[in-house]
C-alpha positions as a printed NumPy array, in Angstrom:
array([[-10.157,  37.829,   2.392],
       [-13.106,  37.577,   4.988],
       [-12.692,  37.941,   8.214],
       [-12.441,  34.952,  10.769],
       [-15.829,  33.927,  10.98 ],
       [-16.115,  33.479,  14.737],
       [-16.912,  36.87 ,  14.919],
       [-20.195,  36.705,  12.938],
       [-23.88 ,  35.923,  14.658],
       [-25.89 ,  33.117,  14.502],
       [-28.276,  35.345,  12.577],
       [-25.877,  36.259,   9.966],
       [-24.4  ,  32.501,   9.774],
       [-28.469,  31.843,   9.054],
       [-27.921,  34.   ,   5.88 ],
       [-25.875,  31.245,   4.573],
       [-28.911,  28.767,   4.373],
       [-30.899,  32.251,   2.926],
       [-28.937,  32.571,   0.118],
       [-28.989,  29.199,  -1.167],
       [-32.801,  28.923,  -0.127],
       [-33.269,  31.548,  -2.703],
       [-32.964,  29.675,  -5.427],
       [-35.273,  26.972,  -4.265],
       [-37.853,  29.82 ,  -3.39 ],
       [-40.323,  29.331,  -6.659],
       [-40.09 ,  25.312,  -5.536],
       [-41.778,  26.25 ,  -2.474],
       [-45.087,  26.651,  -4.681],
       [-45.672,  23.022,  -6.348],
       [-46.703,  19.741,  -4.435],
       [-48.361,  17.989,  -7.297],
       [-46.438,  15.079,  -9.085],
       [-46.689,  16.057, -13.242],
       [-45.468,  14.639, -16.1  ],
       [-41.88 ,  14.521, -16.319],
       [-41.168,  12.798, -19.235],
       [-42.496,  16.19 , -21.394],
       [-39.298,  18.234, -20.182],
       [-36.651,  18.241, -21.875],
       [-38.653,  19.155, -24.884],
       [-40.507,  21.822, -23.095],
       [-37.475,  23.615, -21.794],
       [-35.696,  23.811, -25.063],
       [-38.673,  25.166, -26.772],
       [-39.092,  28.083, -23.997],
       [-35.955,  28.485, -23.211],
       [-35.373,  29.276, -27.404],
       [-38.105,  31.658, -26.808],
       [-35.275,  34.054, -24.049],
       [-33.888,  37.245, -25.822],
       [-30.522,  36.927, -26.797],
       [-29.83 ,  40.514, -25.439],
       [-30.652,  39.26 , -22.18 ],
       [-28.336,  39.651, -19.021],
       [-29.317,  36.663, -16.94 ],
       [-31.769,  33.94 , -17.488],
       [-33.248,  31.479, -14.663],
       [-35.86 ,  28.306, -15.374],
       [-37.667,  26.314, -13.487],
       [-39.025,  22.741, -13.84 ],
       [-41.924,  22.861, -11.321],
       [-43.091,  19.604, -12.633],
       [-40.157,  17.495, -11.988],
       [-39.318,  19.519,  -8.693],
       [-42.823,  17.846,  -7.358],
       [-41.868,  14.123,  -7.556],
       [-38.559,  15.145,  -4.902],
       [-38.333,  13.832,  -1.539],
       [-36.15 ,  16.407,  -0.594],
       [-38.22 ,  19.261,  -1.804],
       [-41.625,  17.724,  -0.795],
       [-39.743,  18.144,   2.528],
       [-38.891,  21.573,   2.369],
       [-42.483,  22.382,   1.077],
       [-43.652,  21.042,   4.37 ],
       [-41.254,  23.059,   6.343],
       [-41.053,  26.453,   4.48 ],
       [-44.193,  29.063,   5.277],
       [-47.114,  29.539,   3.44 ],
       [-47.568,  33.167,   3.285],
       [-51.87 ,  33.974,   2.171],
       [-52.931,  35.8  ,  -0.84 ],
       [-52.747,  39.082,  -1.352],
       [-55.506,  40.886,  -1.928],
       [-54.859,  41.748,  -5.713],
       [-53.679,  38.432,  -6.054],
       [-56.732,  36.872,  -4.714],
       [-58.921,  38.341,  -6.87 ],
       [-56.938,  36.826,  -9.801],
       [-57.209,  33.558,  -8.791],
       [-61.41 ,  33.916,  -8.231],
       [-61.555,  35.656, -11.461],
       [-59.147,  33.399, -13.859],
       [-59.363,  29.765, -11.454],
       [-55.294,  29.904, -11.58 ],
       [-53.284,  28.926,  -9.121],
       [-49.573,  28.724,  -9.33 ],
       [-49.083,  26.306,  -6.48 ],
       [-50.872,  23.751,  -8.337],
       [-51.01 ,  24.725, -12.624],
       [-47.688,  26.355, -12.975],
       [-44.993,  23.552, -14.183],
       [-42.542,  25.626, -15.857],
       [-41.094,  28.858, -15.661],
       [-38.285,  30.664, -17.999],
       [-37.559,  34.171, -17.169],
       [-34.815,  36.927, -18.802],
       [-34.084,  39.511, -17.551],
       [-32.258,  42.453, -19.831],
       [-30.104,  45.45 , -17.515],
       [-29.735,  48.644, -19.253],
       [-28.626,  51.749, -18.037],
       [-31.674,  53.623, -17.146],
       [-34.053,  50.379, -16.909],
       [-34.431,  46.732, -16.776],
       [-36.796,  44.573, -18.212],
       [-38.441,  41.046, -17.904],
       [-39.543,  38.921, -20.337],
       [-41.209,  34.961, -19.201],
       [-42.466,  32.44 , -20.464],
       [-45.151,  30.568, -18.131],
       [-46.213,  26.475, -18.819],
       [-49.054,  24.846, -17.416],
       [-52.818,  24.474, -17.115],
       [-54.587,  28.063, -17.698],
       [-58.562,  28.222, -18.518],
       [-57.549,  30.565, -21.291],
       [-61.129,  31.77 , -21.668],
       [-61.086,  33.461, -18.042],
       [-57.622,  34.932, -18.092],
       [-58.035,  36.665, -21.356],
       [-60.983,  37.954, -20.305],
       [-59.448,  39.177, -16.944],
       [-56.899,  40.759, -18.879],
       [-59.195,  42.353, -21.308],
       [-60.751,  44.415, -18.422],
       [-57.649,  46.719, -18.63 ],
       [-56.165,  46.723, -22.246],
       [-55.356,  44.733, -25.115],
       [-53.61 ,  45.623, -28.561],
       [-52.66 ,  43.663, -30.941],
       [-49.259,  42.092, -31.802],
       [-47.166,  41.556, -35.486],
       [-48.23 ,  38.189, -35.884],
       [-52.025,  38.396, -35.014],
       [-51.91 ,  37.776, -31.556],
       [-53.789,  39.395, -28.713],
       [-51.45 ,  41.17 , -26.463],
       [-53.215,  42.287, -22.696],
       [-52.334,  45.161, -20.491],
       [-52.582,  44.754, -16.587],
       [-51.662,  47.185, -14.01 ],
       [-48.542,  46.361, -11.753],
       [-49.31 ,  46.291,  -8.596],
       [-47.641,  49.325,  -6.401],
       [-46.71 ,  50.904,  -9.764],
       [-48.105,  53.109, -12.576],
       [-46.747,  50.899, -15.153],
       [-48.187,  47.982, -16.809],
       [-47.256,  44.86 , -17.762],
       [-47.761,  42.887, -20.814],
       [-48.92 ,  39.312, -21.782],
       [-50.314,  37.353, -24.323],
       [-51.428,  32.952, -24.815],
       [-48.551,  31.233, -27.072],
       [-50.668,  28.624, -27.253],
       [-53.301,  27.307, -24.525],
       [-50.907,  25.936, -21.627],
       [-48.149,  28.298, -22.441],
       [-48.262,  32.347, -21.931],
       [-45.553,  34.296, -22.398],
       [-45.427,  38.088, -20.006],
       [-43.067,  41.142, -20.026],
       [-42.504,  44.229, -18.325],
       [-42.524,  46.165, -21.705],
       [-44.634,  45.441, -24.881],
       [-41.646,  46.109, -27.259],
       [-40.785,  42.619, -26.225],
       [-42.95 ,  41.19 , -28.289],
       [-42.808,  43.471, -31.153],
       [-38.855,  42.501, -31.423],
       [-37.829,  41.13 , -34.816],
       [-35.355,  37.633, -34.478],
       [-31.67 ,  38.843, -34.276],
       [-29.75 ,  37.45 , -36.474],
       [-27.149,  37.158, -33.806],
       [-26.283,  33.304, -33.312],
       [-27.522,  32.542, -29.867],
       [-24.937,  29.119, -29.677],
       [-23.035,  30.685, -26.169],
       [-26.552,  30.582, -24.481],
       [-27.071,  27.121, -25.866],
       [-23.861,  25.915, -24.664],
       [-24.373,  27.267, -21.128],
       [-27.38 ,  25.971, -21.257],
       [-26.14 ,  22.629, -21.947],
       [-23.927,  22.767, -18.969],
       [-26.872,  22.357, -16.202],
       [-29.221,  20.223, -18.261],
       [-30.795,  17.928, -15.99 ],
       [-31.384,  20.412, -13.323],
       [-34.263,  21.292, -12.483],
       [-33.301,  24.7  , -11.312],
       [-30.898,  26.915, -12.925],
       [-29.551,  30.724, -13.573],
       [-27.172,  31.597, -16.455],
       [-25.858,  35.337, -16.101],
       [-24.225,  36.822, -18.983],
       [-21.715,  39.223, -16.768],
       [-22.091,  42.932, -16.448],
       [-21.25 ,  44.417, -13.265],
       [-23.958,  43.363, -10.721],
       [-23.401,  40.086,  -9.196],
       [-19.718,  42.081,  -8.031],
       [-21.71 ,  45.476,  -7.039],
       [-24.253,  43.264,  -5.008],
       [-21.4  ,  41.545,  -3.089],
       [-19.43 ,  44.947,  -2.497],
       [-22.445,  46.543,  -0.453],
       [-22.625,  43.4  ,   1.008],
       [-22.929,  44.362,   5.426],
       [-20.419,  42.865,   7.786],
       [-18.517,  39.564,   7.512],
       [-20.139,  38.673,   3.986],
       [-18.377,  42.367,   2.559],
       [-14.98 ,  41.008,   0.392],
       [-13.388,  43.303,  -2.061],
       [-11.254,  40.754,  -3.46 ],
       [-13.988,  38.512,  -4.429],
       [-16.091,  40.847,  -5.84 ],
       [-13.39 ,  42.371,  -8.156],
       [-12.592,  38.842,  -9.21 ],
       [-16.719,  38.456, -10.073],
       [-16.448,  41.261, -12.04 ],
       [-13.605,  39.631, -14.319],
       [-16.125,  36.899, -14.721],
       [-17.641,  37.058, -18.236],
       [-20.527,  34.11 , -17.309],
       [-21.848,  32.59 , -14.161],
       [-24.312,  29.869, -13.33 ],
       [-25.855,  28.42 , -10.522],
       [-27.704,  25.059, -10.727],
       [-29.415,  22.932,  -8.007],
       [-30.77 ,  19.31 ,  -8.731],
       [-32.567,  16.857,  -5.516],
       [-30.773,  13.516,  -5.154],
       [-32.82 ,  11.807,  -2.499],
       [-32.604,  13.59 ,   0.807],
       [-30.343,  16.446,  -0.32 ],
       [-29.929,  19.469,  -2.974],
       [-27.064,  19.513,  -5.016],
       [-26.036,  22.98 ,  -5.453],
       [-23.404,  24.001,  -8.571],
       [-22.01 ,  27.073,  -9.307],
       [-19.48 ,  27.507, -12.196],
       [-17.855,  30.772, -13.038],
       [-15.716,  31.588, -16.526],
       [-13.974,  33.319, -17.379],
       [-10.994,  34.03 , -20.534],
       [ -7.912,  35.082, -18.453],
       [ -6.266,  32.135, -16.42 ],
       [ -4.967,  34.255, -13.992],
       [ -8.577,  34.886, -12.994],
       [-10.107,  31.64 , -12.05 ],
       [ -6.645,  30.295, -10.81 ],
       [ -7.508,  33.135,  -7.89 ],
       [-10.436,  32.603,  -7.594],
       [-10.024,  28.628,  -7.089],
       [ -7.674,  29.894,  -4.334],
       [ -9.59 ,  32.352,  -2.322],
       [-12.657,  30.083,  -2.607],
       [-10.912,  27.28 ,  -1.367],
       [ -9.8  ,  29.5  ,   1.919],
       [-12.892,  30.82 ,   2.478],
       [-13.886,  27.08 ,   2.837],
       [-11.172,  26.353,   4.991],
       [-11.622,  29.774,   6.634],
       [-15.255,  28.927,   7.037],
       [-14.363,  25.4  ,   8.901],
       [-12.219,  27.235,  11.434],
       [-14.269,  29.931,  11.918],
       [-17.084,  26.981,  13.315],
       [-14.679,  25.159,  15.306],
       [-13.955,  28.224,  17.225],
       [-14.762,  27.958,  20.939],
       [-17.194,  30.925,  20.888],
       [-18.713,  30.222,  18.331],
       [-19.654,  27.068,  19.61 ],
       [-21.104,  28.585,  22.482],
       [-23.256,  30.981,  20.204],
       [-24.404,  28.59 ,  17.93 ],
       [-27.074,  25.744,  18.301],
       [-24.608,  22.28 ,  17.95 ],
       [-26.987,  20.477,  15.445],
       [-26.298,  23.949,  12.8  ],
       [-23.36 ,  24.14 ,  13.759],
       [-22.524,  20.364,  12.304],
       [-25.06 ,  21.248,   9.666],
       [-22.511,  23.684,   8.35 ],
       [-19.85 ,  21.791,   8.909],
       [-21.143,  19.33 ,   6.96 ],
       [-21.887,  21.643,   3.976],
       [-18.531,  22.919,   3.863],
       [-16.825,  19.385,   3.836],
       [-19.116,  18.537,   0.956],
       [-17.866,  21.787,  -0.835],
       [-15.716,  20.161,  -4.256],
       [-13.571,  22.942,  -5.893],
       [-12.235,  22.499,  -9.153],
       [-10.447,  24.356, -11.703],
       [-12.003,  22.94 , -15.316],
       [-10.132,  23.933, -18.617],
       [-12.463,  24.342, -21.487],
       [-10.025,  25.319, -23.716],
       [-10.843,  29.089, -24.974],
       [-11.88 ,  29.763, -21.819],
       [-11.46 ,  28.528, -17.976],
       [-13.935,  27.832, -15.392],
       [-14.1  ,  27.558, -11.231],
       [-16.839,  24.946, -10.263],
       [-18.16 ,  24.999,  -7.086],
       [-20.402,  21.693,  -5.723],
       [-21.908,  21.348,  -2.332],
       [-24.463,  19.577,  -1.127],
       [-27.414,  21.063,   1.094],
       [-29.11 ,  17.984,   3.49 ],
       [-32.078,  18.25 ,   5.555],
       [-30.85 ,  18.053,   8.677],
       [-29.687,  21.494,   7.916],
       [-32.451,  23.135,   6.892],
       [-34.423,  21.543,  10.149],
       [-31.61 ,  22.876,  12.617],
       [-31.474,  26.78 ,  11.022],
       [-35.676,  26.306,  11.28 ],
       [-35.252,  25.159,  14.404],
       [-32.512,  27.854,  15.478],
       [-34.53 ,  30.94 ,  13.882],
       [-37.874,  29.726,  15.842],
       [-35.981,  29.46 ,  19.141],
       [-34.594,  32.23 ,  18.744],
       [-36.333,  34.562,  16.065],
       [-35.577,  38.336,  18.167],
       [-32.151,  38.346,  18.124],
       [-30.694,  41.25 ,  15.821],
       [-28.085,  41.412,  13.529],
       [-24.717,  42.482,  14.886]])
């Protein structure tokens, strides 16, 4: 179990808002309405294209994301960090610009022991004449099936990464050319499809396929967020996913955890739903409300009283579903909060 939470900083209560800001990170890119009405056909079709090896995989609908109140709002308020320098000279050589061409994004990502790699599929508007002949200023081979594949340097790195048009508004990129050399398994890929099917409508999702590292992240977690008991009860987990969808002025976060053993997720269920209550104390505490600005502090409370657990039965296997909703006025007081007081270190 956590500790009480009065204890913890208003800089580490910020990481709260950090971690579920992190999923919305990408969405921070778009502010141009596109057509909507294209995706459900376009994510099927790149989300078919994901290895079926792969560990986790994460899409993004850019293009519905830009028609949101709520994240038009949190476009405004997040920072707009320049160009870096190798970056910048991609966008004067090719004309692309993610913030406005980029609508959708699929990415998998494959852990093995002694490496990891990426493989993504990229949607949008591309002058395909320019960024093939960016790319051909490094390397290019070609693949099985006839197609060009380009090798770019990665920036900070020796190695290079690979990528090559699917067709002219759709590229797909990896971190290792034997990506694209792979022949179809002939393993059924129906347990992706049905997770997949469980956040469809949301704009924003990650399906991981459990190993290890969502538990080993949360074990070296510092300080108040460090639980032992939640992490080995992640590690029992044999699929997680996190979702987030806009519904006027706030996100709608989802996470749903499964798992085959009963035992398990009733646990889990249980500890969650202390932490929550654990959580609420912990912000009613009278030094906490001295340490902590009174608009976040209601901003949390808020979140937490939003927070719906549920155990759902699925009949092979069991699930913990977590729903919570993320408003505004939260995001507003933690920006306001950090930029009143953005010196004060981590306890």
């Amino acid at each position: 179990m956590l500790p009480a939470l009065h204890t913890m900083s208003k800089n580490k209560l910020l990481v709260i808002v950090g971690l579920l800001l992190a999923v919305l990170l990408v969405a921070f890119l778009a502010h141009r309405h596109g057509n909507a009405s294209d995706s459900l056909t376009a994510r099927e079709g790149m989300l078919s294209l994901m290895p079926e090896e792969a560990s986790a995989v994460a899409y993004l609908d850019l293009a519905q994301l830009r028609s949101s109140p709520f994240l038009a709002q949190l476009f405004r308020w997040a920072p707009r960090p320049a160009p870096d320098g190798e970056y910048a000279q991609f966008l004067e050589a090719t004309g692309f610009n993610y913030e406005t061409d980029l609508d959708r994004l699929a990415l998998a990502f494959h852990r093995q022991p002694q490496s990891s790699t990426t493989f993504a599929v990229a949607e949008g508007r591309f002058d395909r004449k320019k960024i093939e002949a960016y790319g051909a200023k490094f390397a290019s081979l070609k693949t099985a099936d006839g197609k060009t594949l380009f090798a770019v340097p990665m920036s900070g790195s020796s190695r290079k990464a690979f990528f090559t048009f699917l067709r002219d508004d759709r590229i797909a990129w990896a971190t290792d050319s034997s990506c694209f050399f792979q022949k179809p398994s002939s393993t059924s890929s129906a347990e992706w499809n049905e997770h997949f099917s469980r956040v469809a409508g949301t704009p924003v999702f990650a399906v991981l396929r459990q190993d290890s590292g969502a538990a080993a992240a949360l074990s070296q977690a510092p300080g108040e967020l460090h639980s032992p008991q939640l992490a080995a009860l992640l590690a029992q987990l044999q699929w997680i996913s996190i979702s987030a969808k806009s519904e006027g002025n706030l996100l709608r976060v989802g996470m749903e955890g499964e798992s085959l053993a009963e035992p398990t997720v009733h646990q889990l269920k249980e500890l969650l739903s202390g932490l929550v209550v654990l959580a609420q104390m912990g912000l009613n505490d009278p030094k906490t409300r001295k340490q902590l600005d009174p608009a976040l502090r209601k901003g949390y409370l808020e979140l937490l009283q939003s927070a719906d657990i549920q155990q759902v039965d699925r009949g092979t296997s069991k699930s913990v579903r977590v729903v919570f909703d993320v408003t505004q006025k939260l995001l507003e007081s933690a920006q306001n909060s950090s930029a009143a007081d953005p010196a004060t270190p981590l306890r």
